[in-house]
N, C-alpha and C positions, 0 to 999 in steps of 0.2 A: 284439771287437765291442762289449763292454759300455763301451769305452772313448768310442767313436764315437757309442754313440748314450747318453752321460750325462746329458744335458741332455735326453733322450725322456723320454715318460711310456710305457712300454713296453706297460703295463696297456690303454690304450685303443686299441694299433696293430689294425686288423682282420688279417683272415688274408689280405687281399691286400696290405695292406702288408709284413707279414713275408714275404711270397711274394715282392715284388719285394727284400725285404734280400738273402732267403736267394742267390733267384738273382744277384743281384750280390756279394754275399760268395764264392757259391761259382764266379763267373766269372774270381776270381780278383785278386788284388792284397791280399786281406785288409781291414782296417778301411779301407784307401782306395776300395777299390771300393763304399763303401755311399754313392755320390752316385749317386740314381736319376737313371735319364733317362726325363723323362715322357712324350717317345716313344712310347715303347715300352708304353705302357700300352695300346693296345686287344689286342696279342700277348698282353702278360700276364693282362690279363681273360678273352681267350678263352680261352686252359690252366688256367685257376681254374676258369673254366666247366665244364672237359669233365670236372672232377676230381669221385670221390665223393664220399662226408662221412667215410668213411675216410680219404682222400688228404689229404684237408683236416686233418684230427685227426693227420697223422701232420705234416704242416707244422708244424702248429702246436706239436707236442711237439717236432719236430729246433729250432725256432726258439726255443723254452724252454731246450734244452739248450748251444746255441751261447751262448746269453745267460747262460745262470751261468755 
């Protein structure tokens, strides 16, 4: 993953952007699958929505950990 997104500034991604990496990283195919489809963005905003601020804090620690 670190490899794919080199040229990111990783620092500034919100937690819905890492929501949508994580879910296409883990949909499968590895650093190929990290081309969002922006589709799919009102599904993805709605399940960010229904999420705690735990849920969210846990995103965003597995998305810190895939990245190192």
């Amino acid at each position: 993953m670190r490899k794919a997104l080199e040229k990111s500034d990783v620092s500034t991604f919100t937690t819905f952007e890492k929501f949508q990496i994580l879910e296409a990283y883990s949909a499968g195919g590895g650093a190929s699958a990290l081309q969002i489809e922006l589709a799919d963005d009102e599904e993805d905003y709605a399940l960010l929505n229904e999420m705690t601020d735990e849920e969210k804090q846990n995103l965003e620690e597995q998305f810190d950990r895939l990245y190192a």
